[in-house]
MIDOPA-675007 format. One record per residue: y, x, z of N, C-alpha, C, O in turn; residue in one letter. Coordinates in steps of 0.1 Angstrom, whole numbers, plus 5000, padded with zeros to 4 digits. Layout:
YXZYXZYXZYXZA/...
! end
This chain:
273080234818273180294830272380424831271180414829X/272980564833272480654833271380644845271580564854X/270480714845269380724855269680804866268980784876X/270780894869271480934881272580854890273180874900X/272580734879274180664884273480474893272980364888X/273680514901273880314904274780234907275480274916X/275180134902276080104905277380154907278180084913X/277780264902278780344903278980464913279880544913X/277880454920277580534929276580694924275380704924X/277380794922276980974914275580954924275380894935X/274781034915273481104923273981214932274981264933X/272781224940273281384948273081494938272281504929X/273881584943273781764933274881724922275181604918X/275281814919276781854909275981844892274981874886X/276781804891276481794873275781874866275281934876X/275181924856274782064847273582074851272982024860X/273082164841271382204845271282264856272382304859X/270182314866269982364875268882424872268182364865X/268382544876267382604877266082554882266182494892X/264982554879263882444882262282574886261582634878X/262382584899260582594898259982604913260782624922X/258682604917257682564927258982624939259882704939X/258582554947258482584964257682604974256482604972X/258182614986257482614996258382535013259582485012X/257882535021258382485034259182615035260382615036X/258682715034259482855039260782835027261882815031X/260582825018261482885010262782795006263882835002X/262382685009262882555005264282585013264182615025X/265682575007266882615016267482525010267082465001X/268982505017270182435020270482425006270682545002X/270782294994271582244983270282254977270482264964X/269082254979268182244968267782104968267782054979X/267482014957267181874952265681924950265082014944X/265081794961263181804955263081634954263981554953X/261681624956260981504952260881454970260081524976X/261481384976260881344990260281234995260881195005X/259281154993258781065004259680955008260481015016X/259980835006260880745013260280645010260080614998X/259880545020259780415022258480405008258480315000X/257380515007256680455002256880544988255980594982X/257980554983258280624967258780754971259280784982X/258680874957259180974957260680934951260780884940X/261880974959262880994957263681134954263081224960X/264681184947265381284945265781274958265581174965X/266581414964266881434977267581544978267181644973X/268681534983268981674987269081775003269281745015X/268981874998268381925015270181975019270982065013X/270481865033271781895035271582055049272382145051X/270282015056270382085068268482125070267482065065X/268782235078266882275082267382295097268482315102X/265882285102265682305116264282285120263382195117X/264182385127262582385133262882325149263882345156X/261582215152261182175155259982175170259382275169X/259782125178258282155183257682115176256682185176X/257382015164256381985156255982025143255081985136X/257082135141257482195129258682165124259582115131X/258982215106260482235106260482125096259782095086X/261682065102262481955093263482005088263982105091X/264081905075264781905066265681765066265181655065X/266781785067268081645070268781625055269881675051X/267581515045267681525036268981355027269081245033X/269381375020270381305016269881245005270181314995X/269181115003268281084991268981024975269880954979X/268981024966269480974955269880824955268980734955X/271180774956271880674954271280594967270480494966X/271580644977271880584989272880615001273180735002X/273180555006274380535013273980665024273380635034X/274280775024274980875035274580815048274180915055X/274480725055274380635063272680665063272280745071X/271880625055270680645055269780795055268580825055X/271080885054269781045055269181035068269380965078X/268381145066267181155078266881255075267181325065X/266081275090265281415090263581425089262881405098X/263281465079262081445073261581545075262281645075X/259581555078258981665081258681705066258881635057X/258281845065257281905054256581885050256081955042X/255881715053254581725045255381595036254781535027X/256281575039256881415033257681485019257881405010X/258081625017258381655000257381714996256681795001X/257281654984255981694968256281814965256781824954X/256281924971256382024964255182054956254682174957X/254581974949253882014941254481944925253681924916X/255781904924256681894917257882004920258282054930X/258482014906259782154909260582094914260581964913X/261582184922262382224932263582254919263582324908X/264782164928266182204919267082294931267482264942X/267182454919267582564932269182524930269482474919X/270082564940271282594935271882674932271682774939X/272782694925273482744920274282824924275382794919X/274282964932274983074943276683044939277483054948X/277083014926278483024922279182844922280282794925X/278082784919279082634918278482574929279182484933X/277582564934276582464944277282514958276782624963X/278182454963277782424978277582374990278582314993X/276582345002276282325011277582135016278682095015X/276482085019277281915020277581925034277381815039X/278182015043277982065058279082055063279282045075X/280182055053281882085054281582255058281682275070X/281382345053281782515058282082535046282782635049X/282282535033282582565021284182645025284882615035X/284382735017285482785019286782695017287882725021X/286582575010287682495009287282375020287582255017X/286682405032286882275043288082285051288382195060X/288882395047289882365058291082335052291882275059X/291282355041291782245030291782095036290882025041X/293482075032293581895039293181825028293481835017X/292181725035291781655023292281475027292681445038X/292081375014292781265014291781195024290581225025X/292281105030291481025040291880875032292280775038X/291580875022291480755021291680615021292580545016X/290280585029289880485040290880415050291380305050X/291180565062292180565071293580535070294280475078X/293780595058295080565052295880425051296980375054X/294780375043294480215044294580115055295180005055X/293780165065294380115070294980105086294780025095X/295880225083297080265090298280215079299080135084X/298380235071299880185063299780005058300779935054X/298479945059298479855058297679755064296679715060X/298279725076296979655088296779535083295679495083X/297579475078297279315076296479275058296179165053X/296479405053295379405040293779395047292779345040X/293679435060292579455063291879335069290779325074X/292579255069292279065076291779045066290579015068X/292079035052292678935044290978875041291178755040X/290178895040288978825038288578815052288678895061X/288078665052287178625065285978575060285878485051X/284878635066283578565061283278455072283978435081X/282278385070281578295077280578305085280278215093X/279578475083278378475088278978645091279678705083X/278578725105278578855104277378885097276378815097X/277678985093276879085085276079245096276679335102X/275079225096274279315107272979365103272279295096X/272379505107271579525103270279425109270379395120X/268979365098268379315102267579345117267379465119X/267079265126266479325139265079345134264879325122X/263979385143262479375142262179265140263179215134X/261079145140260479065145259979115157259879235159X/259378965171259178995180257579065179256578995176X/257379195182256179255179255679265195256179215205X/254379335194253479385207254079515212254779565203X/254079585225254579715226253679805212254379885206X/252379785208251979865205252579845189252479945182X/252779785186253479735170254779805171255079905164X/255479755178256879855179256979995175258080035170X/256080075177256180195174256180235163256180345160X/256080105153255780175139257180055126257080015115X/257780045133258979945131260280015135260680025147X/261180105122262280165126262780065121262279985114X/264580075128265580005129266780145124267180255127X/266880055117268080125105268880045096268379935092X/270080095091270680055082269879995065270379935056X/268980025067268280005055267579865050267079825039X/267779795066267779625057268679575055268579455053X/269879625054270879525048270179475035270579365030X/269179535030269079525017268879375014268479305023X/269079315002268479185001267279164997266779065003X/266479234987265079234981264379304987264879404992X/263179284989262279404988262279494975262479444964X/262079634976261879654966263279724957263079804947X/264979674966266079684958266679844964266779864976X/267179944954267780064960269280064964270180024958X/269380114977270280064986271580184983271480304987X/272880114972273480244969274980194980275180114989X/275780304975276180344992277080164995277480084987X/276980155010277780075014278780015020278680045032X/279979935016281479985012281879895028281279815035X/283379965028283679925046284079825038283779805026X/284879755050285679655048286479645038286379555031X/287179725036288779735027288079715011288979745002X/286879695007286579624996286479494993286679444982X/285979425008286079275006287279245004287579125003X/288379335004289679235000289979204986289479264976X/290979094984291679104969292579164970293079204980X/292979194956294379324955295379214959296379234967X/295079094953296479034956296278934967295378854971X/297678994971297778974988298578774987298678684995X/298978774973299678614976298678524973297978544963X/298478414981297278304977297578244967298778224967X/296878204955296978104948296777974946295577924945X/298077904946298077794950297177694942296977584947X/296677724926295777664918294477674918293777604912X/294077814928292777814926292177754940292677754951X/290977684937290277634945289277724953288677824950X/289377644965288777754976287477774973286977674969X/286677904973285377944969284277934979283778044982X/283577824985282677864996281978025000281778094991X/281778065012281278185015280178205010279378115009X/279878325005278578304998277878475002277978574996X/277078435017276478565023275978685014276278805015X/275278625006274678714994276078844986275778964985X/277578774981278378834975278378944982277979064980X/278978884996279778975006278579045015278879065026X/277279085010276379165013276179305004275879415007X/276579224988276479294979277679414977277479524971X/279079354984280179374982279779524987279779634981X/279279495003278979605012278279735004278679855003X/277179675000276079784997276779844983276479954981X/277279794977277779884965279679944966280180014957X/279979914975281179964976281780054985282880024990X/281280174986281080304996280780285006279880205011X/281680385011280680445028280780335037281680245035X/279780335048280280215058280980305068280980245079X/281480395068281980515080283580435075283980425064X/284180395084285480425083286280575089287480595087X/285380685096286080835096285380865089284180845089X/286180955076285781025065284781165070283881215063X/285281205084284981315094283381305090282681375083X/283381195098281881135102280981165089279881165093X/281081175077280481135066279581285068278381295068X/280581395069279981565069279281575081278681675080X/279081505093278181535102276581495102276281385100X/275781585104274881555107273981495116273681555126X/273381385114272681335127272081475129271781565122X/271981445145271181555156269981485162268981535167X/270281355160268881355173268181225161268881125157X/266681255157265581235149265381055151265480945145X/264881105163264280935171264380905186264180995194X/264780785191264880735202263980635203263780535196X/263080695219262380575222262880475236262880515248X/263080405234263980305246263080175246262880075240X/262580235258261480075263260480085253259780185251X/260479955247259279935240259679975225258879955216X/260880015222261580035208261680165205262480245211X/260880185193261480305186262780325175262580305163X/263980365179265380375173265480485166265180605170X/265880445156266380545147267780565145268280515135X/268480635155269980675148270980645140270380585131X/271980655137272480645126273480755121273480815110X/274480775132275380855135274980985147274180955157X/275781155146275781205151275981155168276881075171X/275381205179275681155194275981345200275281445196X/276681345207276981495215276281505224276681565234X/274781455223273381485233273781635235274681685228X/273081735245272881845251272381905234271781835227X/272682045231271882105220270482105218269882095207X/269882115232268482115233267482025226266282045222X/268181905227267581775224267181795210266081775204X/268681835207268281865192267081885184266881825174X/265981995188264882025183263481945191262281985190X/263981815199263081785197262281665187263181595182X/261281645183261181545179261581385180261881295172X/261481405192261581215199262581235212262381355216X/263481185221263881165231263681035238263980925233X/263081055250262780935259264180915264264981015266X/264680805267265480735272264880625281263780575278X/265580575294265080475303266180415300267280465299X/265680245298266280155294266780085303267279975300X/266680105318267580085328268780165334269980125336X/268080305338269180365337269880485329270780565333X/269180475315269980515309269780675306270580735298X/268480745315268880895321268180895304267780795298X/268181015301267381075288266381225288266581315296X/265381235280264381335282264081335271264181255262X/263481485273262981585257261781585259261081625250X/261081555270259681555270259081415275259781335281X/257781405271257581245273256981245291257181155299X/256281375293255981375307256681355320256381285330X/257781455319259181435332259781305324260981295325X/259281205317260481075314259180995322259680915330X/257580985324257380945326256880945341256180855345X/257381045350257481065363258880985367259180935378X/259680995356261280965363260880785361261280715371X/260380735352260080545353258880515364258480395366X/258380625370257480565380258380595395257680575406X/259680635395260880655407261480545403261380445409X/262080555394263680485393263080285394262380205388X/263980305405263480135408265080065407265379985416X/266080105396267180075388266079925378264979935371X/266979805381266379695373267879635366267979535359X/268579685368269579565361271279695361271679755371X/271779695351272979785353273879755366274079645371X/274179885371274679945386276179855385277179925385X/276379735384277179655387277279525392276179485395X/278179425394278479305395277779215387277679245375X/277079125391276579015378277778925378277978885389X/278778885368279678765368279278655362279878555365X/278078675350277478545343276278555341275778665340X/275578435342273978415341274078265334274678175338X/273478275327272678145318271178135320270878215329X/270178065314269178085310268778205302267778275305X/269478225292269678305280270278425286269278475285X/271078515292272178595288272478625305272478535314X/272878755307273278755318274578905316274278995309X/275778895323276979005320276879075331276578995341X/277079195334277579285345278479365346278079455339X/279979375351280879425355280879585360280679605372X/281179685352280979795356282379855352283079855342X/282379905370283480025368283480165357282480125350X/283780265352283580345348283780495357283180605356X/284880435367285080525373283780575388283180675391X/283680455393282380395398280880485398280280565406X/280680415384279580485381279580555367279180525356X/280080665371280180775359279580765348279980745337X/278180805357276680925351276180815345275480855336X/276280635346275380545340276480535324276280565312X/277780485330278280485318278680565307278980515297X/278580705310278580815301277380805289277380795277X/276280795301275080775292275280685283275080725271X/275780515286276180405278276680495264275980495253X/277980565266278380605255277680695246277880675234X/276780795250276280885247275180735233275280705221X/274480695242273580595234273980515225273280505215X/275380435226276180345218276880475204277180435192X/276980605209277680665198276680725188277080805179X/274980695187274580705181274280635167273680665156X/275180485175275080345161276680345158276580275149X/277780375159279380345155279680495151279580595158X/280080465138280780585139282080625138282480705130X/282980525149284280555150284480595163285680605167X/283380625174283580635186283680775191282580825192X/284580855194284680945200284780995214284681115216X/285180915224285280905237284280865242284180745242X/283280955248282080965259282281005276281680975286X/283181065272282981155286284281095298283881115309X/285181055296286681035300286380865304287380795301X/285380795310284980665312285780645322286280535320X/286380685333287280585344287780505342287580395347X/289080525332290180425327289580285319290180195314X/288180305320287780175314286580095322285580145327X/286779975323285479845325284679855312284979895301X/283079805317282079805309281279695311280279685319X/281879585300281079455303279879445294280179415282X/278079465298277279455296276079325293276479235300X/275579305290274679195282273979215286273779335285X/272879145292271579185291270679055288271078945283X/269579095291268278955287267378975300267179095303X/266678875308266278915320264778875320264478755317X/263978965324262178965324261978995337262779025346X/259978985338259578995346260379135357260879135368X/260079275342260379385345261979405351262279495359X/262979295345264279355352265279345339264879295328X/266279375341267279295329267579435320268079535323X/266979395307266879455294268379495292269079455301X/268979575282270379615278270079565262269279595253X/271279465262271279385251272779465240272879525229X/273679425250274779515242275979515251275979485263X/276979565245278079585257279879555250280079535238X/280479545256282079555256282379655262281679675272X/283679785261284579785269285879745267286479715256X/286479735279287779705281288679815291288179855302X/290079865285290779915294291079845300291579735298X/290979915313292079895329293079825327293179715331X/294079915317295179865317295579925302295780045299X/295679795290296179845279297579835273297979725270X/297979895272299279895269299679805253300679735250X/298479835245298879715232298079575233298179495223X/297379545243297179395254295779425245295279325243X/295079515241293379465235292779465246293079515257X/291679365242290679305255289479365253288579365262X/289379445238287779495236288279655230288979655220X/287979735236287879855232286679955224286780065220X/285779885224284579945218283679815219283779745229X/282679775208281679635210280579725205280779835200X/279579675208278179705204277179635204277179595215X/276079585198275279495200274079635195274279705185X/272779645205271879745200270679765187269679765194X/270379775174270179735169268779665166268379615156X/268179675176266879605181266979385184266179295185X/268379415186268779295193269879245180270779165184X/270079285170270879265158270879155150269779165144X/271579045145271078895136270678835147269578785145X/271078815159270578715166270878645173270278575181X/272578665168273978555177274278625189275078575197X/273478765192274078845203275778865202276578835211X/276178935189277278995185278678855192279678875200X/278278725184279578675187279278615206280378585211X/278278605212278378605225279178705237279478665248X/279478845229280278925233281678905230282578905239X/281978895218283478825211283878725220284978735225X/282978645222283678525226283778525241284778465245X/282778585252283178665265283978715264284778715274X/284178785253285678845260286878765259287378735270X/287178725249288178605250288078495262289078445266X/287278475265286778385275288078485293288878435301X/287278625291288278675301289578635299290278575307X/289678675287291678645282291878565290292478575301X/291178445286291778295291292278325308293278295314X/291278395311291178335330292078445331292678425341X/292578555326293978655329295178635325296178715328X/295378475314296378425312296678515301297878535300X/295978575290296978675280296178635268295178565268X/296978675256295978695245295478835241296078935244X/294478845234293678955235293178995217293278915209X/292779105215292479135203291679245205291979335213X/290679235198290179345193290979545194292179555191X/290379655198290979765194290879795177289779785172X/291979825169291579895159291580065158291880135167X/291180085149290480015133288679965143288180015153X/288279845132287179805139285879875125286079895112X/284679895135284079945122283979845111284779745113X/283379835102282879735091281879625096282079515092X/280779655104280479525108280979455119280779335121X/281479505126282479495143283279385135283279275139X/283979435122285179295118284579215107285279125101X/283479235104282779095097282378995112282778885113X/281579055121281678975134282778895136282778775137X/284078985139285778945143285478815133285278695136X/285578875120286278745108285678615110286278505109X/284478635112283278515112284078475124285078405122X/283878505139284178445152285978405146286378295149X/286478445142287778375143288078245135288678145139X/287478285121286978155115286378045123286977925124X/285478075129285277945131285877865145285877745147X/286477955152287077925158287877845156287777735162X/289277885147290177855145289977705137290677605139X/288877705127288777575119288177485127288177375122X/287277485142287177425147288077335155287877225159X/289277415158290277375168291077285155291477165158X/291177335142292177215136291577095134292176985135X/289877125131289676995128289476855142289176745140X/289876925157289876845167291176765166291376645166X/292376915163293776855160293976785146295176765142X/292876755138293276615125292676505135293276395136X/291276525142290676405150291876295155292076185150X/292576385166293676335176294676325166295576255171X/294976365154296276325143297376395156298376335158X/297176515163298376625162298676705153298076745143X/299876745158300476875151299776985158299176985169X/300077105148299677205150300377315144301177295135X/300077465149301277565145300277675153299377655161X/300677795148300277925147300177925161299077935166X/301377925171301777995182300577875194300077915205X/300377765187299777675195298377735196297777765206X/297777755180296477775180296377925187295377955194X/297077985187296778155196296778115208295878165214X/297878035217297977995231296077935236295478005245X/295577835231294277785230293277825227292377755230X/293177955220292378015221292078165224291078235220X/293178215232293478365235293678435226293478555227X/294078395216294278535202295778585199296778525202X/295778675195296878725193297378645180296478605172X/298978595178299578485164299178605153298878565141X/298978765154298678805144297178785138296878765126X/296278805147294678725139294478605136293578565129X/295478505143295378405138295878375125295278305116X/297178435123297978415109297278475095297278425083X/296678585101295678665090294078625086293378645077X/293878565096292778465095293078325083292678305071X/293878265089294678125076294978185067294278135058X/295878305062295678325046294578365042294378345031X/293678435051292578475044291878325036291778285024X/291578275044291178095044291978015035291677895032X/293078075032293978035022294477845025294677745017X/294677865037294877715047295877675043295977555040X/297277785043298477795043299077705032298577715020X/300277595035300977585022302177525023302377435032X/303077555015304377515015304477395004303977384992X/305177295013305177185007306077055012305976995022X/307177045000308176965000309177065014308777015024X/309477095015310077255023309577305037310177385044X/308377235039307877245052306577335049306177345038X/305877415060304977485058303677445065303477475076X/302577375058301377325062300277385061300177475053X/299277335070297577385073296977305065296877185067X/296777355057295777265048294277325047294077435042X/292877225054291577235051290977165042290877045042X/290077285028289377225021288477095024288177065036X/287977045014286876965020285777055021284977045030X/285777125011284277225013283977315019282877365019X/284777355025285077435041284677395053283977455062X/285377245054284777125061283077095065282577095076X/282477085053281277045045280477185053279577195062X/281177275045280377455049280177455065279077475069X/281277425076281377445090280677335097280477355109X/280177185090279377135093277877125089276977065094X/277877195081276377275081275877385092274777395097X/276977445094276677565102276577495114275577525119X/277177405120276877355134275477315137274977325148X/274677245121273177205126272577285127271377255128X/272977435126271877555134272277595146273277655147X/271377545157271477585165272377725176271577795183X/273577745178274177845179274077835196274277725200X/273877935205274777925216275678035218275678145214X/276677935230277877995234277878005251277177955260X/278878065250278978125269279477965275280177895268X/279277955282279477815291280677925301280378025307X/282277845301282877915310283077905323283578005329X/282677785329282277755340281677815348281777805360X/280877915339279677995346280178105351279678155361X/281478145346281978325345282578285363283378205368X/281978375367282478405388282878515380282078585373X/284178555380285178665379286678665378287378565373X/286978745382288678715387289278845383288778945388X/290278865373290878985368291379065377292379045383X/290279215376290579275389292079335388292879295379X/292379435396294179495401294179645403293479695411X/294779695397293879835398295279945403296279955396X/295180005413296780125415296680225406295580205402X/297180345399297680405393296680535395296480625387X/296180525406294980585414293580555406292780635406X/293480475401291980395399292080375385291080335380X/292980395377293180365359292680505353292180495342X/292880635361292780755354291880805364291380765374X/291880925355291080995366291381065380292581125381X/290481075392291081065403290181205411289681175422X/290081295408289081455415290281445430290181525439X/
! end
């Protein structure tokens, strides 16, 4: 293995020698490769973007065999320029920014392509466990501040370089027909972790790959966030180092002083809606979009810094905003959210999911999944997901429908009924297409003696009763006070 290549994954900078010698902060420009600072080691880097700062000028650097996903914006003191500097090349090197004279040149999408021409390739693996970036441990406020949250624990080792990591449409097999000889493979978290990190981008828009994050760091409550994806914050924000956010209402600030006049006013303790569920654990609130504009915009503004398939911030009326939270002395925390349209025309029940990634690996994610389905039930429909879902949004999906689904058969072997596709979607709000694409994934399916049967491994069996002796909880439906609201033609769009 060459020393620029991992796992199949090119170094950054173009092939061939490059010109090599000293730098400076001033001089240091756009496509040059230095030595940068990461996690402790000097890494190769390349400098995609500059920008000054109140604290000085950063560099939005793109590090050697890691996932795109992980650039950042790093200060000046964090590259060795006391190692050479690789200049580029005025004729062959250009800028990773999309302005190159060939960006307006149509280029292949891929990804998208995939799957647009083939939706039901994109089921075909179901895992058992979602896949999420790791959360913190529970720290002190003052520990928090030195604990980012990023893409960068998927990793499994300490110690292992994280090369780029691949959406969904790699966990599949090419071949789409099951084999009826081979024996089912138990889930094995580890493969389909690996699968991720070495099998490209996790962006399903190719768009998204050329943009730059804009905004550095987010501090929210007691958490310091780190970004992932571009958010269409105000330009301003841009240069600053940190933005304050209030984790109630959502408002945002470039300075820490006017953020901290605005948390000694705002006596906002819980999102500007309906409570419809409370547990011990977990509490939901019902928000209009049309309602309350200015909170849910913000929602989006903040959620579009972790997805990066979300482009709709501003245009919130036509949608409900079913919220999560966790409830303290101080007032109820923002855990994660759902939306749902008003009124959808292809029957989805979730139009955008999010879990924040502070609150990430912690059985938050399928608490949302399964709320929402939980609505289906009490509106009488079945419901699905919006696509395309990001890459971890449908390892969540895969896992919640798995187990779903094999829990419902193994009640109907208990009772010795029959059972059939159209039954299991009626019982559990799903659409017959996630259910159908769930069983071949599961490879359940089988034709036999001319009839078509559900067949469960025993080690599937074995696997789904392991998972029950950890501890999981779920929404108790009893609890949900809500009634599928009714909306006039007035109230679905927008209404000046």
């Amino acid at each position: 293995m060459s020393p620029g290549i991992l796992n199949g994954e090119p170094a950054v900078g173009p092939d061939g020698p490059r010109q090599k010698s000293m730098a400076t902060a001033d001089t240091l420009r756009v496509g040059c490769i230095a030595l940068v600072e990461k996690d402790g080691q000097a890494r190769r880097a390349e400098i995609l973007s500059i920008k000054d700062t109140k604290s000085g000028r950063q560099f939005y650097c793109n590090f050697d065999n890691f996932n795109k996903r992980l650039d950042e914006w790093v200060p000046s003191r964090r590259i060795k320029f006391d190692h050479d500097v690789e200049w580029p090349s005025p004729d062959k090197d250009k800028p990773k920014d999309g302005k190159g004279k060939n960006s307006t040149a149509p280029k292949k999408k891929v990804t998208g392509n995939k799957a647009q021409k083939r939706p039901g390739k994109r089921e075909q693996s179901v895992t058992s466990e979602a896949v999420t970036p790791r959360p913190w441990p529970e720290l002190s406020e003052s520990q928090t501040q030195s604990r980012p949250s990023t893409p960068r624990d998927l990793e499994l080792k300490t110690g292992q370089t994280p090369a780029a990591i691949g959406d969904e449409m790699d966990l599949d097999d090419d071949n789409n027909t099951p084999e009826v000889k081979k024996e089912y493979e138990p889930f094995s978290r580890e493969r389909e972790i690996e699968k991720l990190r070495t099998g490209g981008s996790m962006t399903q828009n190719p768009t998204e790959l050329a943009r730059i994050r804009n905004i550095s760091k987010v501090q929210f409550g007691p958490w310091d966030l780190f970004p992932w994806y571009f958010s269409p914050y105000p330009e301003s924000f841009t240069q600053e180092d940190v933005i304050f956010i209030c984790e109630f209402c959502l408002s945002y600030y470039g300075e820490k002083k006017p953020f901290c006049r605005h948390r000694q006013k705002c006596s906002l303790q819980h999102p500007p809606g309906n409570e419809i569920y409370r547990d011990d654990y977990v509490s939901f609130f019902e928000i209009d979009g049309r309602r309350q504009r200015t909170w849910c915009r913000n929602l989006c503004l903040l959620s579009k810094m972790f997805l990066d398939h979300k482009t709709l911030y501003y245009d919130v009326d036509p949608f409900l905003f079913y919220v999560m939270t966790q409830k303290t002395e101080k007032g109820h925390h923002l855990v994660g959210y759902f939306s749902k349209e008003k009124e959808s025309a292809d029957g989805y029940n979730v139009a955008c999911i999010l879990t924040l990634p502070q609150y990430q690996r912690k059985g938050f994610g399928r608490l949302l999944i399964q709320f929402s389905y939980e609505l289906s039930k009490i509106e009488g429909k079945l419901g699905s997901p919006e696509k395309p879902l990001s890459d971890l949004g449908l390892l969540s999906y895969r896992q919640y429908w798995s187990e779903m689904i094999l829990d419902l058969l193994l009640e109907y072997n208990e009772r010795d009924e029959k059972s059939s596709i159209e039954a299991i979607s009626t019982a559990l709000a799903m659409t017959t297409q996630d259910v159908e694409h769930t069983l071949q994934a599961l490879k359940m399916q089988a034709y036999h003696k001319g009839e078509h049967k559900l067949v469960i491994p025993e080690s599937m069996i074995k696997q789904r009763g392991m998972a029950k002796l950890k501890q999981k909880r779920y929404i108790a439906p009893e609890r949900i006070q809500w009634k599928a609201p009714v909306f006039t033609a007035s109230t679905r769009t927008w209404g000046w």
